[in-house]
Structure formats: structure tokens, C-alpha cells
C-alpha positions in Angstrom: 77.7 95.2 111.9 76.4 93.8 109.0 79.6 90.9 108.5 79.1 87.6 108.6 81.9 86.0 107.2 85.6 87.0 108.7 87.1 86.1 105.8 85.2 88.6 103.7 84.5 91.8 105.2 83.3 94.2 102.0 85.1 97.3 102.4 84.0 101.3 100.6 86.7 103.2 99.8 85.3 107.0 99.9 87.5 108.7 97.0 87.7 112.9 96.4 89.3 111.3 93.1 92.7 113.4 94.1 95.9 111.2 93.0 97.5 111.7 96.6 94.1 110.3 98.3 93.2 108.1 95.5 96.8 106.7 95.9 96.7 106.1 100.0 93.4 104.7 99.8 94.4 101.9 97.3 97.6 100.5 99.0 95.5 100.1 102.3 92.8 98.9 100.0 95.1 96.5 98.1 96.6 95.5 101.3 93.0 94.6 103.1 92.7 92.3 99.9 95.5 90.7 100.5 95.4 89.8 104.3 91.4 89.6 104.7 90.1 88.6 101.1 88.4 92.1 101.4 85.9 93.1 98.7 86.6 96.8 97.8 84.4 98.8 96.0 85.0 102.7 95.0 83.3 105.0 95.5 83.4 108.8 94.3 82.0 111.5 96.7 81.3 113.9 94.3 79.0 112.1 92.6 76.8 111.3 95.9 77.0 114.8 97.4 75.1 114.8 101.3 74.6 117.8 103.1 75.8 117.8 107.0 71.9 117.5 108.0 71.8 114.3 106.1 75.3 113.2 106.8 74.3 113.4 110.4 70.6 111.3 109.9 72.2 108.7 108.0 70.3 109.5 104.6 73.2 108.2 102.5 72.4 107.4 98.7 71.5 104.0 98.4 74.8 102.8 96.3 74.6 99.4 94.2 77.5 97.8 96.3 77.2 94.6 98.9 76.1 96.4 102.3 79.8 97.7 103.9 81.4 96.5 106.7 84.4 98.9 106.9 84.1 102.3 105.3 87.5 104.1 104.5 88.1 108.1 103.2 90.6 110.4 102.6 89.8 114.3 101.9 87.7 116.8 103.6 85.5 117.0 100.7 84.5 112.8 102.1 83.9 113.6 105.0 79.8 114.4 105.0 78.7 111.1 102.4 81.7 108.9 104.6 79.1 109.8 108.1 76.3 109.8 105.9 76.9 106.1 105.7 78.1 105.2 108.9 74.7 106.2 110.0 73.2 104.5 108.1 75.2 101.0 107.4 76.1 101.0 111.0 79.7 100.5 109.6 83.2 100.7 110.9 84.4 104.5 109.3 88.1 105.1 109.1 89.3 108.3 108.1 93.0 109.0 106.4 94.0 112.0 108.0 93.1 113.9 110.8 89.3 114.1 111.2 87.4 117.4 109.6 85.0 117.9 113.3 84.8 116.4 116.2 81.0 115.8 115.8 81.6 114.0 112.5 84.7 111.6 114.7 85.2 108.6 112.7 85.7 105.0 114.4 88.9 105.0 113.3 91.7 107.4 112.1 95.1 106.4 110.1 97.1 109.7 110.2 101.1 110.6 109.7 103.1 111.2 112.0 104.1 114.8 110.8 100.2 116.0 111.6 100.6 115.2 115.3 98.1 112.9 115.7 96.5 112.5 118.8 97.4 109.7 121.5 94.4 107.3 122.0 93.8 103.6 120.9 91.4 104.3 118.1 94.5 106.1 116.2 97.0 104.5 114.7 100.0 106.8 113.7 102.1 106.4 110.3 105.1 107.2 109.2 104.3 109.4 106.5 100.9 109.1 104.1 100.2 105.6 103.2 101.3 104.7 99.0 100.3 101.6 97.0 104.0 100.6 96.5 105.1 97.2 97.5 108.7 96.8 98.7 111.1 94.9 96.3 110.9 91.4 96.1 114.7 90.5 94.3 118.1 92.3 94.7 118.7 94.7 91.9 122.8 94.4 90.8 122.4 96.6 87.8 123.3 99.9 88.0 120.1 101.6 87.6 119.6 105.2 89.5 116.0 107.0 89.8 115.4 110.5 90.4 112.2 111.9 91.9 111.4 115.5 91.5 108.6 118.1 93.1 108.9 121.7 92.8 108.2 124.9 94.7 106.3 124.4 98.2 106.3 126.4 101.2 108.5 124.3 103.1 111.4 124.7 101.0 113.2 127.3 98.7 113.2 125.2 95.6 116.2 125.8 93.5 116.4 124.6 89.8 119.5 125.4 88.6 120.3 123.8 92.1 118.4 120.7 91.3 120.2 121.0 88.0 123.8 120.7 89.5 123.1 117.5 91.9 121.7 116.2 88.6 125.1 116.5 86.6 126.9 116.0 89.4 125.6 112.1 89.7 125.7 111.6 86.5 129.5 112.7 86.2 130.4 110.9 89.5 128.9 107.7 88.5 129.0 107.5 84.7 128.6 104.0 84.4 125.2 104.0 86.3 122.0 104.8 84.4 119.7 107.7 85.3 116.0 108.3 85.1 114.3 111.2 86.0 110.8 112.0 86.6 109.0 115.1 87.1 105.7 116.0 89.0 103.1 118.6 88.6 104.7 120.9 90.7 107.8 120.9 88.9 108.3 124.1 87.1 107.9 124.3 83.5 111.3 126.2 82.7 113.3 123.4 84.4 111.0 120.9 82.4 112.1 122.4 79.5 115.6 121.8 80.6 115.6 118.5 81.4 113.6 117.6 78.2 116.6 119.1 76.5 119.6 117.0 77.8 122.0 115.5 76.2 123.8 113.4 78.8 124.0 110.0 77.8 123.9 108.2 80.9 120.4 110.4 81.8 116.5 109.9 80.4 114.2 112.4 81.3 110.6 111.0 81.9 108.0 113.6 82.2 105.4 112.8 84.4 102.2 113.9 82.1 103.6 110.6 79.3 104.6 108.1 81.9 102.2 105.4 82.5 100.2 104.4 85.5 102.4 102.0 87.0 105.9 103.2 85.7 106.8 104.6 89.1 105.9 101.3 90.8 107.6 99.0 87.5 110.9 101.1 87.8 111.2 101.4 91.6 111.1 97.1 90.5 114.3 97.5 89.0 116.2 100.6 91.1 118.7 100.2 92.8 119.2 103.7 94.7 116.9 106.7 94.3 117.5 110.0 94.8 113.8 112.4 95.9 113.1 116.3 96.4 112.5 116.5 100.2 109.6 118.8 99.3 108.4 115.5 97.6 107.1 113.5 100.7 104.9 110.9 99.4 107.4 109.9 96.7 110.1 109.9 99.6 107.6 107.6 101.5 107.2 105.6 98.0 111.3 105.1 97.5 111.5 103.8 101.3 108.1 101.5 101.1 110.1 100.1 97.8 112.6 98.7 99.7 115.7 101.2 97.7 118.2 102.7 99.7 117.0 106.4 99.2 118.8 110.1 99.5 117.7 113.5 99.3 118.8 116.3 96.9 119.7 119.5 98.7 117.1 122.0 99.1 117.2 125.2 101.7 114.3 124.6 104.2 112.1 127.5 104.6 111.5 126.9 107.8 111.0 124.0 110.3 107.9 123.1 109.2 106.4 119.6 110.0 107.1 118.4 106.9 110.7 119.4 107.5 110.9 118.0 110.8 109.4 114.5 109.2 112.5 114.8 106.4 114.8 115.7 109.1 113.8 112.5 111.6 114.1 109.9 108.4 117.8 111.3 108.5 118.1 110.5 112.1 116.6 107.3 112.2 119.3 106.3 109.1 116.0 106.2 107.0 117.7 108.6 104.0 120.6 109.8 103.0 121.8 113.6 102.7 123.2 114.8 99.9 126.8 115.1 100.9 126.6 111.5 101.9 126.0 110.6 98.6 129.2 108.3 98.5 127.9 106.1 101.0 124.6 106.0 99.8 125.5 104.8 96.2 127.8 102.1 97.8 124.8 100.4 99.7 123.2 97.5 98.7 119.2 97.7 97.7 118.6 94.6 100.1 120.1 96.7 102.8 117.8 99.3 103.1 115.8 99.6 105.8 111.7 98.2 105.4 108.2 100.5 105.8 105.3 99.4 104.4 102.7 101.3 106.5 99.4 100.5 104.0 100.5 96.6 105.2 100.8 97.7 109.0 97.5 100.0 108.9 95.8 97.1 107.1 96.7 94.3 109.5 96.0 96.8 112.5 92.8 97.6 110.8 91.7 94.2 110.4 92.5 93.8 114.4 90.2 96.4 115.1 87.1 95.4 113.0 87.2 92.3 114.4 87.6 93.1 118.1 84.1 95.7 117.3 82.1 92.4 115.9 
């Protein structure tokens, strides 16, 4: 290792640029600057593109970045340029997910629960994909609801005129509570066009294209309960690591995927709310809800194994 300096380890974060990645790859990397002063630098694969030949010799593109100590990815399309400079840094290499080959095993590997991850040490298993949400730092008393919607996927038989129903139906039930509602690039344009159109006065429709970068992460701030898709799993992992209690809307599951089974044991473990139990959902209290902030755990497990490599 090239560290010197506990306090300061610098730290790559390998980036395919997509929002998911991009998104789990800044809460660890906000997280490592928090607990270890961390220097984090970006960097965008597809601008250093390595073959596996050279991934594999450790002819990595000299990047002008402080030497790393800890390399982190997330995507396939990381994978080569994230060996590439293992090989040649001599760095710890984490990967977000389940590694691409087994010649190209990272160090380290971060990976949900849901994508049965191996048991060994050098794995540390989430629960669900890792977000840049921090949970909730005051008790929200106004009545302020937030709804989080995906669309079609093939683990459940999305429903709009569905979706549409449990919509009205909380804002009927609970007048004197405010609504927003935010879409997602799944969701499907005729139902955009729906919601863009209503006239409820206790409801605002947000679409996700003219919201701002951190208007999830402000109004989560100020939500008291939030209601999520279950075919949206990183914005049900976003609601929880927020700190607000947190149901899902009814959908039919196609079939019991791993994704369903992940939605199903958040229900068991008292995690979320089903939609018939909606009552006792919007009774709770935000500070009730249960705590997950995996990007925090990751980085402070993280940190324990860098050091223990020195």
C-alpha cells in the first residue's frame, strides 16, 4: 500500500456514470469522508477504456489524482480499468455488486442481500443497494406525505389505474395531510400525463425530469411517512435509510423473484408497511421508524478492513 497517513487514505471511486451506480458509490463515498477524512476523487471509466490484457498487466492510464489507496466500482462496464489499477497501484479494490469473473476477484465486495452473496469474510452483505441518503436528524410533526413511483419491471404487474386508486384513496382518507408525488424514468408516460393533470388539492405532482438534484434527499428532510412502488427498490431502500416510517402501494408480483423476496422480508422484519395496513402506518411517528444506513456500516467496515491489509 501506498498510505501513509491513517487519517487520510485517498480513495477512486470507478463510476459507469449510471444514476443507480453513481448514486451507491457517493453515499459510501460521502460516508468514508466522514469517518476516515477520505480524499475521493471520480473517476469515469469510459473515458479511460483498458482492454482485459491490460487490465490484467496493470497498464492502467496514468490519471492526475494522489496515488489511491482504496479503489471502489460499481457496473460491469468498471470492471477491466478498476483491475487495471489494482495492478498497478497495488490498491485495496472493492467492487459494489457481485464480481463480473472470478479471475478479475476484487479485494473486497459490498453486495445486497437479494443477489445471494457469497459467505466469506472478504464480503460484506447489505440490505439492499447502498443510497447517499442520510437518515433524519429532527422529528417531522407536520403532516407532510411523499409518494415514490417506478413503473413496469419484470417482477411486478404494474397497474396505473391501480397506482391511481391508492393515490386518491390517501388523499381522501387523510385530507388534511399534504401529498407529493414523484415519478421515475420507468414510470409510464400515459400515467405521467395523468398525474400532471390533477386537480386534488391536497396533491402536487413532481416529475422527476424538473426536480432538482437534491429534492429527494431535501424532502425526505421534511416527510413524515412515504409511501414507494415495491418495483422501486432503491427508493424503498432511500425512504428506510431516511429514517420515515415507509409503506408500499399494492402491486401483483409476477413472480417470486429476488427482488420480491427482498420486499417481502422488509415486511417481515416490520421494515414497511403493506398497503392494507395503511392505518397503522400513517399513525406512526417518523422517530419511530426503524434505522439502516448501510453506505455508513459498509464505510466503517470498509475502513476496518483497509486498515487490518496495511
Amino acid at each position: 500500500m501506498n498510505f501513509i497517513d491513517t487519517r487520510y487514505p485517498v480513495v477512486w471511486l470507478i463510476t459507469d456514470q449510471k444514476p443507480g451506480h453513481r448514486n451507491q458509490l457517493r453515499g459510501l463515498g460521502d460516508r468514508l469522508a466522514a469517518r476516515a477524512d477520505a480524499q475521493i476523487h471520480w473517476i469515469e471509466a469510459k473515458k479511460h477504456p483498458v482492454s482485459w490484457l491490460q487490465a490484467l498487466l496493470g497498464l492502467a492510464p496514468k490519471l492526475p489524482y494522489p496515488t489511491p489507496d482504496i479503489l471502489v466500482a460499481a457496473g460491469s462496464q468498471t470492471q477491466k480499468l478498476l483491475l487495471a489499477c489494482r495492478n498497478r497501484y497495488s490498491a485495496l479494490s472493492v467492487v459494489l455488486m457481485r464480481p463480473v469473473l472470478p479471475f478479475a476477484r476484487p479485494d473486497l465486495s459490498i453486495i445486497p442481500a437479494h443477489d445471494n452473496p457469497p459467505d466469506r469474510p472478504d464480503v460484506l452483505v447489505t440490505r439492499g443497494v447502498l443510497n447517499a441518503i442520510t437518515p433524519q436528524l429532527k422529528t417531522v410533526n407536520g403532516r407532510n406525505g411523499l409518494v415514490l413511483l417506478g413503473g413496469p419491471s419484470e417482477h411486478y404487474e404494474w397497474d396505473s389505474e391501480e397506482i391511481l386508486q391508492q393515490l386518491e384513496t390517501l388523499a381522501g382518507e387523510y385530507p388534511d395531510w399534504h401529498w407529493k408525488i414523484t415519478s421515475s424514468r420507468r414510470t409510464p408516460a400515459d400515467l405521467l400525463e395523468r398525474l400532471s393533470g390533477l386537480t386534488l388539492e391536497n396533491i402536487t405532482f413532481y416529475h422527476h425530469d424538473k426536480t432538482a438534484p437534491t429534492w429527494l434527499l431535501d424532502t425526505l428532510a421534511d416527510t413524515r411517512t412515504t409511501w414507494v412502488s415495491p418495483d422501486s427498490v432503491s427508493m424503498v431502500y432511500e425512504a428506510l435509510t431516511a429514517g420515515t416510517p415507509t409503506g408500499l402501494l399494492h402491486l401483483k408480483a409476477r413472480h417470486d423473484s429476488r427482488v420480491v423476496r427482498g420486499m417481502e422480508a422488509l415486511k417481515v422484519d416490520g421494515l414497511v408497511t403493506e398497503w392494507r395496513d395503511r392505518a397503522q402506518l400513517m399513525r406512526a411517528e417518523n422517530s419511530s421508524a426503524p434505522q439502516l444506513w448501510e453506505a455508513d456500516r459498509a464505510s466503517e467496515w470498509l475502513i476496518k478492513k483497509f486498515r487490518e491489509s496495511r
